[in-house]
N, C-alpha and C positions, 0 to 999 in steps of 0.2 A: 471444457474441451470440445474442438468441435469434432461431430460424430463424421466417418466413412463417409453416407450420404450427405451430407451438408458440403465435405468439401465435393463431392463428386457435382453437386449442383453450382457450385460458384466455380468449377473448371470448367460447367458446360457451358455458364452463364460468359464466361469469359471466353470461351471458342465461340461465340455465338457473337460478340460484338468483334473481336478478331478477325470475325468474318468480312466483317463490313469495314475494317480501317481506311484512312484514308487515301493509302495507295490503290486501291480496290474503286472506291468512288470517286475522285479527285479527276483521272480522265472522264469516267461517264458523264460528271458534270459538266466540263468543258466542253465537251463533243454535245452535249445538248444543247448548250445555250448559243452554238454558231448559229442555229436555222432562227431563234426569234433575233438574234443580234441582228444576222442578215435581211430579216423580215425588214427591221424599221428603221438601221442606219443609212439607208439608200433616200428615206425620204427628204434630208436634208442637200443630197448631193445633186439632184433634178436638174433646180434649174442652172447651177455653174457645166450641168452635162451640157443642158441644152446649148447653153453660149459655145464651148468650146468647141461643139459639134457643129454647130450651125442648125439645129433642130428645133421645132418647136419644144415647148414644155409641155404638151399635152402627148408628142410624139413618146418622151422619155416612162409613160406611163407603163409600157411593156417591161422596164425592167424589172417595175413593183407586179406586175400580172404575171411575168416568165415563173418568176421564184415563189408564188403562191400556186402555179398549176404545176409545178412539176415538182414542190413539192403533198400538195396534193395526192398523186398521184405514186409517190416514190414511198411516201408512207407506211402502210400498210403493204407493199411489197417486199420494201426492207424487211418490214417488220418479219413476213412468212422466208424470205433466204436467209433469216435469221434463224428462225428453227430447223430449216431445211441443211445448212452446210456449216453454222456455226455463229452463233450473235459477235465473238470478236471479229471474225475473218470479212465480215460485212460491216462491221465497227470501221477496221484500217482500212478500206477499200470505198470511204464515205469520205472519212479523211481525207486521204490522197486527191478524191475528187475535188475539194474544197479549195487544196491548195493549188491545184492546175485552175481550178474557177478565179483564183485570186492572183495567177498569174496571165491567163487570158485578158482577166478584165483591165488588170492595172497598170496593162499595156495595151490595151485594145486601142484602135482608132476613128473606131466609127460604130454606129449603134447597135448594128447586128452583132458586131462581136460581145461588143459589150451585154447581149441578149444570150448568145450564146454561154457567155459568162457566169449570167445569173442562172441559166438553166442548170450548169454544172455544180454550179452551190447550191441548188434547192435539191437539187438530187443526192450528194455531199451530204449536205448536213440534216435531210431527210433519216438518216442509216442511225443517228444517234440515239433516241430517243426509244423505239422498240429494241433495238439492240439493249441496249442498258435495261430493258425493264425484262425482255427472256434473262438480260446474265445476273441481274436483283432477285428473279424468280425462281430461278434454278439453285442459285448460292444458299437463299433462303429452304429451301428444301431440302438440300443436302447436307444444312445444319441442324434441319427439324424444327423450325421456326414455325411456333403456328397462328401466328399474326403480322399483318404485313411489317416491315421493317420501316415504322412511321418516321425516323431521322431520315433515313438516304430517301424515301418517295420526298421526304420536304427539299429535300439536296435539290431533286430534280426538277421540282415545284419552284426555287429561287432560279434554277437556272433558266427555266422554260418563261414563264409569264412574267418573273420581276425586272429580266435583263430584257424582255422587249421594251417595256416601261423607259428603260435607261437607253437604249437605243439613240434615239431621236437626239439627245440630249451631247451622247457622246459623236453623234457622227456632226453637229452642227462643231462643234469645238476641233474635231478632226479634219472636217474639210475646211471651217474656215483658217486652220492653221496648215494646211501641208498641201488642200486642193483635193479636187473631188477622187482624184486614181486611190485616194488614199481609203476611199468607203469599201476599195476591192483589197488594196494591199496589206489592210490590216488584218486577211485571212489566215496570208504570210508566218507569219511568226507565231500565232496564235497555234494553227495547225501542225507547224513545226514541235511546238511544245505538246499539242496533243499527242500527236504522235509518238513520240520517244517515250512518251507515260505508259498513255496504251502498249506499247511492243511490251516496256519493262515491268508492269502491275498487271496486267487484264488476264485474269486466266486461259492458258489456249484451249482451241478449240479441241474435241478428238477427231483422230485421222480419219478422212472417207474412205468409207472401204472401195474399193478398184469397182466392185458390182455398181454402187448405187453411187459412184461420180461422171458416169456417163452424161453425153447431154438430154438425150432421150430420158434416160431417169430421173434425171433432177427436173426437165419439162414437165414429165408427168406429174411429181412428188410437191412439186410447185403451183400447178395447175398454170401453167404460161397461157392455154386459151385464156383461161380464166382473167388472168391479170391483163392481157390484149384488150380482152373484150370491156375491162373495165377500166382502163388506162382509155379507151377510145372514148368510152360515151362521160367522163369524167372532165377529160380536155373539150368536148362539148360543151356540157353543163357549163364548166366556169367560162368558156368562150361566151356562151349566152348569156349569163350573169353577167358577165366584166362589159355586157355591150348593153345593159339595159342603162336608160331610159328608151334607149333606142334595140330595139329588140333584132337581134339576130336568128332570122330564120332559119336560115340554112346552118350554122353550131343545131340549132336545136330540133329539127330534122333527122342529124347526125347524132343526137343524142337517144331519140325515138329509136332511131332504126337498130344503132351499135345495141343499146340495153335489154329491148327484148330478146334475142339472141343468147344473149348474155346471162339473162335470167334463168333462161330455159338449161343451159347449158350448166349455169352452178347448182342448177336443183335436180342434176341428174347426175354430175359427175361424182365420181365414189369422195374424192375428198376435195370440196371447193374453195377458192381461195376468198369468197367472198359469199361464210356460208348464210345464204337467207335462211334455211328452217331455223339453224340451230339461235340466229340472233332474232327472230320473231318466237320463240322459245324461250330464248333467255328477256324478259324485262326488262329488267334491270341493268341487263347491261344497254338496250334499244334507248334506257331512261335514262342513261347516262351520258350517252354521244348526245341525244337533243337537249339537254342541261345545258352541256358545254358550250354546243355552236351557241346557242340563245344566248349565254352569258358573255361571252367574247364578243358577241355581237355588240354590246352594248361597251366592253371593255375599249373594242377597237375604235369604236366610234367614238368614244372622246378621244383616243391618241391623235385622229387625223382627224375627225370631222372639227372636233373642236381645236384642233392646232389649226385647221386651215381658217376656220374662222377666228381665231384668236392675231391669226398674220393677219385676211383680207380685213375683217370688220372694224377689228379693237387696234389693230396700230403693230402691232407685237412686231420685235425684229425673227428670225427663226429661231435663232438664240436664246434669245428670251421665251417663246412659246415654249422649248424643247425643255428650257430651266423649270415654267411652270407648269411641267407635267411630271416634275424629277421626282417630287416627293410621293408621287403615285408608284414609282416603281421601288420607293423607299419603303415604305408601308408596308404594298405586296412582299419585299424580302423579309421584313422582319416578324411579320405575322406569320408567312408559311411555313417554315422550322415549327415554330414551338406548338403548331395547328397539326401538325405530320406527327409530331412524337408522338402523340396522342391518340394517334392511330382515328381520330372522331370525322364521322361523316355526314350525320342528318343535320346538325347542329350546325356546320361551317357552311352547307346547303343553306340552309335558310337564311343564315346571314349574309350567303352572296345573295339570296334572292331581296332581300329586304332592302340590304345599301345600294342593290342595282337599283331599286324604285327610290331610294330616297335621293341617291346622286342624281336620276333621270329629272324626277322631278326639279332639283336645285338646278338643272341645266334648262328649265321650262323658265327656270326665273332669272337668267343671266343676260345682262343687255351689251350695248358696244359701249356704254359708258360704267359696266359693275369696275368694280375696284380688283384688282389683281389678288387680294386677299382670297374674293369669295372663288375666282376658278380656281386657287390654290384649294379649299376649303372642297369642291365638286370632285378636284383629280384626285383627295385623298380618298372620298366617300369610295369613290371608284378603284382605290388602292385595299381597300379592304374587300371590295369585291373581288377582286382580283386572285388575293389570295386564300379567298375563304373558296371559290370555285374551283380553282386548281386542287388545291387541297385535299376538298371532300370528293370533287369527280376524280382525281387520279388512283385517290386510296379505292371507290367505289369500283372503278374499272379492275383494279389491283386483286378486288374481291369477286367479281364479278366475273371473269375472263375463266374460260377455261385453262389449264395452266397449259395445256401443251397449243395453244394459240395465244397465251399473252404478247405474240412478236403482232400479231395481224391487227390483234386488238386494241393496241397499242396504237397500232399505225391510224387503223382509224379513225379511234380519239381524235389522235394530230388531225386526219381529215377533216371530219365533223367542224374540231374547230375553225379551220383553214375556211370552210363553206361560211360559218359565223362571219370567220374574217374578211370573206368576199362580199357578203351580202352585207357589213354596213360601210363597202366602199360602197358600194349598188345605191344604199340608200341615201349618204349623204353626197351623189352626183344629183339624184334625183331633188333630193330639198333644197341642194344648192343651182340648181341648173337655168333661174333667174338671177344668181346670181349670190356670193356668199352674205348673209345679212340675219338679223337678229329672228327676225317670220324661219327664216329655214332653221334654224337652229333650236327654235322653241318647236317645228314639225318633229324634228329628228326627238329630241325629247319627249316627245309626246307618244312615238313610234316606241321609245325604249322601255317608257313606263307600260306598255301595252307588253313588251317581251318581257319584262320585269316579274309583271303577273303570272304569265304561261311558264314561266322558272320557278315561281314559288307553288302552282298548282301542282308543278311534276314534281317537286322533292312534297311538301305538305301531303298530299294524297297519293304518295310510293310508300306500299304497305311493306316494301322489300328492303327498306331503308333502314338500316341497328343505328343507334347512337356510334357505335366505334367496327371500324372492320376486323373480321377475326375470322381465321379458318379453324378452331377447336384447336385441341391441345395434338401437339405432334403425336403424329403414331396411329390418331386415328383419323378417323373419316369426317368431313364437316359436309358432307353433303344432306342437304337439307330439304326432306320429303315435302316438298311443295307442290302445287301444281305445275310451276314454271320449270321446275328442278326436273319431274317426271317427265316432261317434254322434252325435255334436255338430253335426259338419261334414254329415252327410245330413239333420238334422232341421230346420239353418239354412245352405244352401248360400250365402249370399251374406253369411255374421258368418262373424269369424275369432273363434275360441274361445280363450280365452287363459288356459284352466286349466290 
């Protein structure tokens, strides 16, 4: 017979995954996977832009640069008016955005709109991602969960890194059947269904009180200099990045000038939205964003460097390049689930860092005459990279984040990586910029297996690293007298630090 307590633990055990059903998760997934969908469905629709338009193809490169800086930039903002007014209410207001970006674009007629476009979807479907991970973080706590919820982080893990992977692949088969308005209009429908999910599953927000929904108070509570001042020097930075080989002085002038200010200003204000002590404090979470960009860096650069050399060099129709990269984002999906339930972090760490140098290097050895097999064989290596990265950095940040800033932290992350994702277009203009050929491709791999290493040094030698994430058993405290933890705990006496 089962005793009182036994069944009292299989009812909690059952309101505890109750929690997380699928009505619950179903939109945050969707609403995550717009921003990588939108990342890399645009890359197949270039050049029929350019013709239609009468534009160069080198012209149409803003659309892929608009939707990397603004989401960049909308990241970690979302992510703090997500704590600030409500992670749903910032959820459907991300949305909405998406679906005016998909109706802009896929009737625009000329570039700028089309610019405008894309800015409205990277800011759109920026809102999802930290949104879902305060309304993951909070459900989790209000259930007494004392380990992160390794199924829905993997949820978020397929939607985020496996559906960029699929990107390319679906927009080359969507434009070349319906035309390129179609890479905007597919927002359409998508966002329509998100939405109806979200109003009818997503728990609401609670009501602002009359005091603290002023604009003044939410500026403050927000820290808007803050965000100004980092949204300025930020669209810098990537202006200069996105213009190197050719170096843009004046972005990076504007970058000098906006950040000092900026610095000084979040390391004085009572609550900053961009806090430097408390993230040169935290380690582990500082060893978690440069993980990420590092490893994405090397992810992105096969999606494009090697798609573009796989078009100019090897013969490839786009069609085909997009097919031979599909099983990369196969991989990533099927591995990141059953890597998330598991709650394991040093472990899926090391194996991104390893298949990053084993894929770099097979990319050291792939010519214009290898056989289709072996790139098929490099984009899987890089499919397990993919999802062992995601994996162990999301659960890491998960653990790592203070809880009453998982929206910012969050956001970052996305930054962090976005920077990765900028800096291996940077690199592969640069090894291509005599032109695409088999010399610049084995540069870029040689560049990777160098990041490869500096990914395996930062998880190998992170003493802050557990095999699985876990915040102790609910009820009590899993703050962890460390030294990083004690820094933590004097620079934010009233946050329990949960790295």
């Amino acid at each position: 017979m089962r005793t009182a307590a036994t069944q009292g633990g299989a009812s909690a055990g059952k309101a505890k995954r109750d929690s997380f059903a699928w009505p619950f998760t179903t939109p945050l997934y969707v609403g995550s996977a717009l921003n990588p969908i939108n990342s890399s469905i645009i890359a197949t629709a270039m050049v029929p832009i350019a013709a239609d338009l009468g534009v160069s193809v080198g012209a149409t490169a803003v659309l892929v640069s608009s939707l990397y800086l603004a989401s960049a930039v909308a990241q970690p903002t979302a992510g703090k008016l997500a704590e600030v007014l409500g992670p749903r209410r910032i959820f459907l207001s991300g949305i909405v955005l998406v679906l005016l970006g998909g109706l802009v674009g896929g009737f625009g007629q000329n570039l700028a709109v089309l610019t405008v476009a894309r800015v409205l979807i990277g800011i759109g479907t920026s809102a999802a991602f930290p949104c879902a991970m305060v309304m993951i973080r909070r459900r989790a706590e209000d259930t007494g969960l004392g380990a992160p919820p390794g199924g829905v982080l993997g949820g978020l893990a397929i939607a985020g890194m496996a559906t960029a992977a699929v990107g390319p692949p679906i927009g080359g088969l969507l434009v070349g059947a319906a035309g390129w308005r179609w890479a905007f209009l597919i927002n359409i429908p998508i966002t329509v269904i998100a939405l109806v999910m979200a109003v009818r599953w997503l728990p609401k927000d609670p009501p602002l009180d009359r005091a603290d929904s002023g604009f003044r108070t939410i500026a403050d509570r927000i820290d808007l200099p803050g965000i100004l001042g980092f949204a300025t020097f930020m669209t810098a930075l990537v202006v200069f990045l996105m213009g190197l080989p050719d170096p843009q002085w004046i972005a990076f002038s504007v970058f000098v000038v906006a950040a000092a200010p900026t610095v000084v200003w979040e390391l004085r204000t009572r609550a900053p939205f961009f806090d430097f002590r408390g993230l040169a404090a935290n380690g582990a979470l500082a060893r978690t964003y440069l993980r990420q960009a590092l490893t994405l860096l090397g992810v992105y650069s096969v999606m494009y460097g090697m798609t573009q050399w796989m078009e100019a060099a090897h013969g490839f129709s786009t069609v085909q390049a997009g097919l031979l990269l599909l099983p990369m984002g196969a991989v990533s999906a099927l591995l990141s689930r059953p890597l998330a339930r598991r709650n394991l972090v040093r472990g899926p760490l090391i194996v991104a860092a390893l298949t990053m140098l084993l894929g770099s290097a097979g990319i050291m050895l792939l010519t214009s005459t290898s056989p289709a097999l072996a790139i098929v064989l490099v984009s899987l290596i890089f499919g397990v990279t993919s999802a062992a990265t995601t994996v162990g950095n999301q659960t890491a940040l998960y653990v790592a984040a203070p809880p009453d800033q998982i929206g910012t932290a969050s956001g970052l992350f996305r930054t962090f990586g976005y920077l990765g994702t900028i800096t291996s277009s940077v690199i592969g203009s640069i090894v291509f910029r005599d032109g695409t050929s088999d010399q610049g491709l084995h540069i870029l791999g040689f560049v990777l297996v160098a990041a490869g290493v500096a990914v395996l040094l930062l998880t190998v030698l992170d003493r802050r690293l557990t095999g699985r994430g876990a915040h102790g058993a609910p009820g009590t405290s899993s703050h962890s007298h460390t030294p990083e933890n004690t820094a933590n705990a004097a620079t934010h006496p009233c946050k329990e630090n949960h790295a």
